[in-house]
N, C-alpha and C positions, 0 to 999 in steps of 0.2 A: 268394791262394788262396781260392776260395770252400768255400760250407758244404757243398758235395754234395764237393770234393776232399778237404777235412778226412775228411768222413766215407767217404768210398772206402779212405784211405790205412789210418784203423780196422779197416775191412775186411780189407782185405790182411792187414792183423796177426793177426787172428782165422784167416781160414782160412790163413793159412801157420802158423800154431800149430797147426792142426787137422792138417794135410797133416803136420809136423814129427813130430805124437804118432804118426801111422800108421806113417811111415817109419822112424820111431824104432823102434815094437813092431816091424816089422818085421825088423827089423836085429836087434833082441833075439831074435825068435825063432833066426834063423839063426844067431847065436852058443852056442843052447844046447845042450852034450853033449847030452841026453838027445833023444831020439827024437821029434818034433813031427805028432800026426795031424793034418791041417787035414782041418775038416768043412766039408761044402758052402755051411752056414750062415755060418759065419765066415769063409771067403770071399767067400762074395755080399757079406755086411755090410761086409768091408772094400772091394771095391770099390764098392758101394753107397754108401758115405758119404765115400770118397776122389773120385770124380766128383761127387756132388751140391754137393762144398767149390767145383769149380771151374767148373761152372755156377752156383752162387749166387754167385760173384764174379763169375763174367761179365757173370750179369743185375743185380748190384749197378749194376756199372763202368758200362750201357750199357743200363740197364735202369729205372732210375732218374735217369738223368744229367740228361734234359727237367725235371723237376721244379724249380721255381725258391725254393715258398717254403715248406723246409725247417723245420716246428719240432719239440716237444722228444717227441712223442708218436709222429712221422715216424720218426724218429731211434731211438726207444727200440725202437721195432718192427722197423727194418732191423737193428740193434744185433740184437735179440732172436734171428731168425734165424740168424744165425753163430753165436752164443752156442749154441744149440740142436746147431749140426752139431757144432762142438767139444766138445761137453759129448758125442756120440754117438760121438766117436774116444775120449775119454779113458775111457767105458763099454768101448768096445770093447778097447780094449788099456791095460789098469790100469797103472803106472808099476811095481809092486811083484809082477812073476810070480815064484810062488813057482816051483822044478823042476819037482811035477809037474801044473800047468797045464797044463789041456786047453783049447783056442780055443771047441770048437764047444759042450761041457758048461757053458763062461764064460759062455756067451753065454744058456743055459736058464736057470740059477743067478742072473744077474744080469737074467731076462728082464723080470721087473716094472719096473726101473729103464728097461734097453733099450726097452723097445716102448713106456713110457709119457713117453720122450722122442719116441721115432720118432713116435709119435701128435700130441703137439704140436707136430712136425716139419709133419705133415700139415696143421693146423691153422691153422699159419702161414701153411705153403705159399699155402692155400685163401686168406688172410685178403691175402695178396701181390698175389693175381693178384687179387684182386676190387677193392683200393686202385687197382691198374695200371689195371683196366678190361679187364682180357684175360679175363672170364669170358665175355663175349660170342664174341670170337674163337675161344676154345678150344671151347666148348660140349660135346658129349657126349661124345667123345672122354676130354676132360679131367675130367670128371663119373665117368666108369668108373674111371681113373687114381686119383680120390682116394678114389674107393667100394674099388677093388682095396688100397689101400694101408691105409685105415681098417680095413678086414674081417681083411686077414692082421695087421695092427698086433695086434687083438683076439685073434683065435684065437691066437700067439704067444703072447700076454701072460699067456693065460690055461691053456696048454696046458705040460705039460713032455715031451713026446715029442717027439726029435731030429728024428723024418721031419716032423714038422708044421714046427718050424722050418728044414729044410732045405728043404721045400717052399716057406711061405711067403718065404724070401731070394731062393729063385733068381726065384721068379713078380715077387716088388719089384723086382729089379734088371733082369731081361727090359724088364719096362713101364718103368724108367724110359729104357733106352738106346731103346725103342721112343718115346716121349711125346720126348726131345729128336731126336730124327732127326726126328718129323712136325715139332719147332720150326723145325728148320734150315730146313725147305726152305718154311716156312711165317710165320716170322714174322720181321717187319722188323730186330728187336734181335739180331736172329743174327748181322746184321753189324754189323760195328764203325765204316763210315762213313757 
């Protein structure tokens, strides 16, 4: 097995923990008597951060695969990454919902935590593609994408009015289905052979 398999196989473990906590809170919610409002916001965030688990393992799997000489700095930063999406599932759906747990009020209330992960979400992202060498490829397209994502990260973080967080989810998670569809049809790692 080599060091790029070891660490794929890591991977996998992180975002299937991550994907596990989602479907878990998920599951929790629909078992509870009480009445459950889903705000716009804690939808977006859950799909938001349930897709980005499995395009970061995509682009882990086939994304990094070329790379030959793997050390501990490489490693600690693709690690970093997953760590980062998992740490934004288990913000989003706390293991201990009390009754009356509101999603979309969770998500305001815990918003310094949330968006100051999402923020070094973005961070990473940025620091991924520039190690890859895709900042060239992507160019301004990609440049808007990480401005749109840093700007609402901010205004979130710093805002407690629902319409701003409902806003800023639904505009993050638009751009992000929009930013992987231009990948698909645009970049070589889209496919698997």
């Amino acid at each position: 097995m080599s060091s790029f398999e070891f660490l794929s196989v890591l991977i996998s473990v992180v975002v299937g923990l991550g994907i596990a906590n989602i479907l878990t809170g998920i599951g929790r919610l629909i078992h509870r008597e009480a009445k459950i409002e889903l705000s716009p916001n804690f939808v977006a965030w859950t799909l938001f951060v349930s897709f980005y688990m499995v395009v970061y393992w995509w682009t882990v799997v086939f994304g990094w695969q070329a790379l030959q000489n793997w050390n501990l700095v490489m490693f600690m930063f693709v690690l970093a990454y997953g760590l980062i999406l998992y740490l934004l599932s288990v913000i989003l759906f706390p293991t201990d919902m009390p009754e009356n747990w509101e999603p979309g009020t969770h998500i305001i209330r815990k918003r310094h935590w949330f968006y100051g992960v999402f923020l070094a979400l973005v961070v990473i992202e940025f620091m991924d593609s520039y190690l890859k060498g895709h900042l060239d490829d992507f160019s301004a397209p990609y440049y808007v994408l990480m401005t749109v994502w840093a700007t609402g990260g901010i205004l979130a973080w710093t805002s407690r009015k629902k319409r701003v967080h409902d806003i800023v989810a639904i505009i993050v998670v638009v751009s992000q289905v929009a930013w992987v569809s231009y990948q698909l049809s645009d970049l070589e790692w889209s496919l698997a052979g």
